[in-house]
C-alpha positions as CSV (number, residue, x, y, z in Angstrom):
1,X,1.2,27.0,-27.3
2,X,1.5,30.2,-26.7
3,X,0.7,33.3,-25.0
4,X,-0.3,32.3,-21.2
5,X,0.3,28.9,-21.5
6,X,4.1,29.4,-23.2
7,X,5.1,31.3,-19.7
8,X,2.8,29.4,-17.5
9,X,4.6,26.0,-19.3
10,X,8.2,28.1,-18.6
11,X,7.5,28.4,-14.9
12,X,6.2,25.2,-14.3
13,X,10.0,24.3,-16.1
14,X,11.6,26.7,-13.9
15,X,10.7,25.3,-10.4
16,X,11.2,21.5,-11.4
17,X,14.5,22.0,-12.3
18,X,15.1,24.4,-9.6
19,X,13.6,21.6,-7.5
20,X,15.9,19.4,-9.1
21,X,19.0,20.9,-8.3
22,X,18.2,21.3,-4.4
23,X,17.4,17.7,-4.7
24,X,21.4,17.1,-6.0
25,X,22.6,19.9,-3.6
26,X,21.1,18.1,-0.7
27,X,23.1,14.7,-2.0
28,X,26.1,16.0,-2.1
29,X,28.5,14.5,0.1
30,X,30.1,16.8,2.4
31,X,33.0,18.6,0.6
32,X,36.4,18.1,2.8
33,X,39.3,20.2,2.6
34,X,41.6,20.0,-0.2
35,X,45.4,19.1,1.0
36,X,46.8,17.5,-1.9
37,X,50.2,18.9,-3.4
38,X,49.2,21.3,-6.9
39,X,50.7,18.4,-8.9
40,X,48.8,15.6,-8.1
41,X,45.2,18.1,-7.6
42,X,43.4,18.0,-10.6
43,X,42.8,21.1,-12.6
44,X,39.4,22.6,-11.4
45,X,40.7,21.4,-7.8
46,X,43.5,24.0,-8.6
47,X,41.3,26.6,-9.9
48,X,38.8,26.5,-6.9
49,X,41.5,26.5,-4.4
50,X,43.8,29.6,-6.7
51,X,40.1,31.2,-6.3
52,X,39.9,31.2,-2.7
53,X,37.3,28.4,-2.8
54,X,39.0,25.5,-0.6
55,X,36.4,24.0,0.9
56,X,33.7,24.0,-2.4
57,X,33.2,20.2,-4.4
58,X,34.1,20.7,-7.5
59,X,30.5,19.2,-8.2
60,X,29.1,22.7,-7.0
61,X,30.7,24.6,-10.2
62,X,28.7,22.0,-12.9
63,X,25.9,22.6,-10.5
64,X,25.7,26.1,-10.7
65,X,26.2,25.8,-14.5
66,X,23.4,23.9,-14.9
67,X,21.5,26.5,-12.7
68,X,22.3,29.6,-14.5
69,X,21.6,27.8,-17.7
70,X,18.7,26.4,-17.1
71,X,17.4,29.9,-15.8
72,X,18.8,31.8,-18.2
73,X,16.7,29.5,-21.1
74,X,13.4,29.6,-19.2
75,X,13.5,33.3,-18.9
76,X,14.8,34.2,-22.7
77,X,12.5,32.0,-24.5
78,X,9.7,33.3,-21.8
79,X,10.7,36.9,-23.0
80,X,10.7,36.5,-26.6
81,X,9.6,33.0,-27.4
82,X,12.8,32.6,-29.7
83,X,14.1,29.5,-29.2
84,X,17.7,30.2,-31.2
85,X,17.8,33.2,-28.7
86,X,17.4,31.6,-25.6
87,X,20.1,28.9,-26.9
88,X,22.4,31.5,-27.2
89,X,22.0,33.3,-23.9
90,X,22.1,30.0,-22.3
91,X,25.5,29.3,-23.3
92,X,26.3,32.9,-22.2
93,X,25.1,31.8,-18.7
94,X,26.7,28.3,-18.5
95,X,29.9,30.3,-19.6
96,X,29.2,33.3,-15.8
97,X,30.6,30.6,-13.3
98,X,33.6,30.2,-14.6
99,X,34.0,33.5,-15.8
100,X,33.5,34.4,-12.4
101,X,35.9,32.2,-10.6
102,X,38.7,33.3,-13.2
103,X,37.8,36.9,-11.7
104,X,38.0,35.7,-8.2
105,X,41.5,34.2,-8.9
106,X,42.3,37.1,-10.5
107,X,41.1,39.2,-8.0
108,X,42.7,36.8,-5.0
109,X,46.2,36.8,-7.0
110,X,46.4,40.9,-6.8
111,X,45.0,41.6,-3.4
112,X,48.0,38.7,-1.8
113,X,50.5,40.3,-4.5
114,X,50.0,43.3,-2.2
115,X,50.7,41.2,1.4
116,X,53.4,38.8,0.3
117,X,55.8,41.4,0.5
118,X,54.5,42.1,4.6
119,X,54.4,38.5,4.7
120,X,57.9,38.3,4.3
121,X,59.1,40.7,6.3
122,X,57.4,39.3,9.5
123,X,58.8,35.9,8.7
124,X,62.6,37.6,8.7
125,X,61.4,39.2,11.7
126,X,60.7,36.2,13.4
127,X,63.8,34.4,12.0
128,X,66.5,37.4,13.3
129,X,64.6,37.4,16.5
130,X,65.5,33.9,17.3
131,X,62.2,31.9,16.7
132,X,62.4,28.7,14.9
133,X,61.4,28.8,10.8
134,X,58.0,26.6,12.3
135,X,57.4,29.5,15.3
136,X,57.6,32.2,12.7
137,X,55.5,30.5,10.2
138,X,53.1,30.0,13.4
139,X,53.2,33.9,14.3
140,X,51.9,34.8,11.1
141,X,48.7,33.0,12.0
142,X,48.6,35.7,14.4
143,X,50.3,38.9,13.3
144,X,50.1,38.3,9.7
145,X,48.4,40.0,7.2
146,X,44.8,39.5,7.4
147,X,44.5,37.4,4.1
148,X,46.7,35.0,5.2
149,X,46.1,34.0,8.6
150,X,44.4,31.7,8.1
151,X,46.7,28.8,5.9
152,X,49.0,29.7,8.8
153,X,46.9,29.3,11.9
154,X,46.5,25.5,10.1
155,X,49.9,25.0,9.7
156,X,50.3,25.7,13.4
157,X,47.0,23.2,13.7
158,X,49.5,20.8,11.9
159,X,52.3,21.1,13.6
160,X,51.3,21.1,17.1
161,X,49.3,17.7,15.6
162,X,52.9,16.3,15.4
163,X,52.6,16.7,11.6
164,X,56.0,16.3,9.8
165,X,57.5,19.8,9.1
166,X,57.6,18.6,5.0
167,X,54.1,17.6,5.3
168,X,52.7,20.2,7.0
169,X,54.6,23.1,4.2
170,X,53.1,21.3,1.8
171,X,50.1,21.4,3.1
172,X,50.4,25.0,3.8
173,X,51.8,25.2,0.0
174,X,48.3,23.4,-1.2
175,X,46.3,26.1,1.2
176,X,48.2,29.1,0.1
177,X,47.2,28.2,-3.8
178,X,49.4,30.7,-5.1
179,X,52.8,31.3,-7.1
180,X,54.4,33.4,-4.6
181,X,53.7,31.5,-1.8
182,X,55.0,28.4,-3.8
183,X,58.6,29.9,-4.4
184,X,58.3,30.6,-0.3
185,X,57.6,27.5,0.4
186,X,60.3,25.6,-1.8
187,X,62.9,28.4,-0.7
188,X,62.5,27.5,3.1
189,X,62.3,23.4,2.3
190,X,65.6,24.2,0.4
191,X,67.3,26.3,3.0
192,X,65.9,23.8,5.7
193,X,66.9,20.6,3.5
194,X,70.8,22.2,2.7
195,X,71.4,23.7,5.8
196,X,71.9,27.0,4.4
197,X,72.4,30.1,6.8
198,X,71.3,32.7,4.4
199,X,67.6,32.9,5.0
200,X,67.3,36.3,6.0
201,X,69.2,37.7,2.8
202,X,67.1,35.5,0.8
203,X,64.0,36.9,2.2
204,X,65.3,40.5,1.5
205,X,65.7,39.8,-1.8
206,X,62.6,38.2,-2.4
207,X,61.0,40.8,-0.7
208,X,62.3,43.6,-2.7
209,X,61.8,41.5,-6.0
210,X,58.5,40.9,-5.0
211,X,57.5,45.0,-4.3
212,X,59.3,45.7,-8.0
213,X,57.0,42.9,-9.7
214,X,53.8,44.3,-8.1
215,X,54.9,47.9,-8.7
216,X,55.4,47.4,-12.5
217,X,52.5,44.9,-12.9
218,X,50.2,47.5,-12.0
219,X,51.2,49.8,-14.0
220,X,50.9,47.5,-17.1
221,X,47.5,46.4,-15.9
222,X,46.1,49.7,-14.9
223,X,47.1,51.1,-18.5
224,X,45.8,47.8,-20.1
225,X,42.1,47.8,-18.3
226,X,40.6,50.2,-20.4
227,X,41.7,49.2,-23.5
228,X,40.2,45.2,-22.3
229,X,36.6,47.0,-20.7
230,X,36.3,48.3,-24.1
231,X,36.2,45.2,-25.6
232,X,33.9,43.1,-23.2
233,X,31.4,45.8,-24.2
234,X,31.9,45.7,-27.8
235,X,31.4,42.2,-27.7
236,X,28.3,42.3,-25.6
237,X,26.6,44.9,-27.0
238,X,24.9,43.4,-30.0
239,X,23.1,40.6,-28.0
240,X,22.0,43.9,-26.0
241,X,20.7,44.5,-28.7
242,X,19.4,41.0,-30.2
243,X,17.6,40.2,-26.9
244,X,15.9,43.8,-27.3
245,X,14.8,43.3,-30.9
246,X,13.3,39.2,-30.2
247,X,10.9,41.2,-27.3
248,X,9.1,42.2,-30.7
249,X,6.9,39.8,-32.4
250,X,8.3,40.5,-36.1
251,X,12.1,40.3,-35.3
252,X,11.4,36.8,-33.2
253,X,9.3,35.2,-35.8
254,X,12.5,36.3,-38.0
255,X,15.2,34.6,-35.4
256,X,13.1,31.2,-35.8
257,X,13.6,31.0,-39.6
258,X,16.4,29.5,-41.1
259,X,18.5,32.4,-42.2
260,X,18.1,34.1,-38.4
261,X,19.3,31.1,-36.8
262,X,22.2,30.9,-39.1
263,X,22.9,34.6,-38.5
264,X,22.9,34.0,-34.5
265,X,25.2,31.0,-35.4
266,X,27.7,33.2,-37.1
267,X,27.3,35.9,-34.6
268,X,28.0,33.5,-31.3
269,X,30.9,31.9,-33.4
270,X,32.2,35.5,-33.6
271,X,31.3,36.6,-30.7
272,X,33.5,33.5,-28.8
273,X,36.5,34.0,-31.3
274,X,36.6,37.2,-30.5
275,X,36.5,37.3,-26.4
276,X,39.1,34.4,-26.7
277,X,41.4,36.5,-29.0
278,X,41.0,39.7,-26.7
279,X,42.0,37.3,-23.5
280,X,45.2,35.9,-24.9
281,X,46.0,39.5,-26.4
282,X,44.9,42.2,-23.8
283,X,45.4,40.2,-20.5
284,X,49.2,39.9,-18.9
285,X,50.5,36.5,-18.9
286,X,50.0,34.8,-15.5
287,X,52.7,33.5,-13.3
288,X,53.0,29.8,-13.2
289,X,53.2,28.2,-9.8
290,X,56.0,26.2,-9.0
291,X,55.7,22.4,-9.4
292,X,52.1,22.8,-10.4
C-alpha cells in the first residue's frame, strides 16, 4: 500500500504500541528506593542512581527505548516510505535514552564537583564546633548545599530510626552515587573505625584537593568541548542529510535497492565506529568510585 493507506496503516501502528506501552507502564510494580552498597547494585542500578534517577525501575529505561524506537520507525518510514531509513533512525532513537542519562551523569558529576568542596567545609564546621560526626552529617540536611540535602535529611531519617551508624553511611554512600562522596564516606568509617583524631586536617586536605581537581578539570573540559561538538555534528550531519534526500520519491526508491541498503549499512557501521572512537578520545577519563 501506499499513499493514504501507508500513513493511515503507520498511525494505526503508532497508537497500538503507544497503547501498549501504557498498558506495561501501568504494570509496573512500584519502583522502591535503591539502598544497596555500589558493589553489590547491578550496573544500570548504578547508572540510574550516578544520574540522579534513585527512585526510576530500571524497567522504565527499556521502556522508553522501546518508545522512542518504535516512534521514531513509524514516523521515518511515514516520511519517506524507506524502510532501510527508518531502520537506521530507529536505532538512532533506541540509542537517545541512554545517551541521555550518560549526560545527566555527566551533568550531575560536575554541578556536585562544584558543592563537595562547601560540603566539606560545613562538616569541619560542625566537627570543630563540637557536634558529633552523625550531628554534622545531620546539619547538612539542613544548611547544606542545595544538591545534597537531601541524601542527608535521609541519613538523619536513618539514624533517628535507630539505624546502625555503618548502615546508615552506607546507605548515604548508595544515595550520594558519586566518587567524591564515596572517598567521604570511607574516610569518616576509617577515622571512626581507627579512632583517629585527625578529621579536621583530613577534611582540609580533601577540601583543597578537591577545589584543585575541579579547577583544572574545567579547564581541560572547557578547552576539549569544542573540539567534541564538532564531532557530534560531523557525525550527524549526513543522516541530516539522508533523511532529507528519502522525502523524495527517486532517492527513496534508490535506499530500497540492494546497493542503497548496503551503502546505509556501511554508513551506520561508520557512523557508530566513529562516535565510539571520538568518546574514548575526546572525553576525559571518569573517576572511578571507590568499592564500586
Amino acid at each position: 500500500m501506499t499513499g493514504p493507506y501507508t500513513a493511515e496503516a503507520a498511525l494505526l501502528g503508532l497508537g497500538l504500541g503507544i497503547g501498549l506501552l501504557l498498558v506495561l507502564v501501568s504494570c509496573t510494580p512500584a519502583p522502591q528506593e535503591s539502598t544497596t552498597t555500589p558493589g553489590q547494585a547491578p550496573r544500570l542500578r548504578r547508572l540510574l542512581d550516578e544520574a540522579g534517577h534513585h527512585r526510576v525501575p530500571a524497567s522504565a529505561l527499556f521502556l522508553s527505548t522501546a518508545g522512542c524506537a518504535m516512534t521514531a520507525f513509524v514516523v521515518v518510514f511515514t516520511i519517506t516510505t524507506a524502510l532501510p531509513v527508518a531502520v537506521c533512525f530507529t536505532l538512532f532513537a533506541a540509542a537517545l535514552p541512554w545517551a541521555m542519562l550518560r549526560w545527566q551523569l555527566s551533568r550531575r558529576r560536575k554541578r556536585l564537583a562544584e558543592v563537595w568542596p562547601d560540603v566539606i567545609d560545613h562538616l569541619r564546621s560542625a566537627v570543630r564546633s563540637g557536634l558529633s560526626l552523625p550531628e554534622g552529617l545531620i546539619e547538612l540536611g539542613h544548611s547544606g548545599p542545595a544538591p545534597l540535602r537531601e541524601p542527608f535529611t535521609e541519613f538523619g531519617s536513618d539514624w533517628r530510626a535507630g539505624v546502625p551508624l555503618d548502615t546508615a553511611l552506607e546507605r548515604l554512600k548508595a544515595r550520594l552515587a558519586d566518587p567524591v562522596g564515596d572517598r567521604i564516606v570511607l574516610a569518616l568509617r576509617m577515622t571512626r573505625e581507627l579512632g583517629g583524631t585527625e578529621l579536621g586536617r583530613l577534611l582540609d586536605t580533601l577540601a583543597d584537593v578537591l577545589r584543585e581537581n575541579a579547577r583544572t578539570r574545567g579547564e581541560l573540559e572547557a578547552r576539549q568541548s569544542w573540539t567534541v561538538t564538532g564531532a557530534k555534528l560531523a557525525v550527524a550531519a549526513p543522516w541530516a542529510v539522508v533523511l532529507l534526500l528519502s522525502t523524495r520519491p527517486e532517492a527513496a526508491e534508490a535506499y530500497r535497492s540492494g546497493a542503497g541498503t548496503l551503502l546505509l549499512a556501511a554508513g551506520l557501521a561508520v557512523s557508530v565506529v566513529s562516535y565510539r572512537l571520538m568518546l574514548r578520545i575526546g572525553t576525559l577519563p571518569a573517576e572511578e568510585r571507590v568499592l564500586a
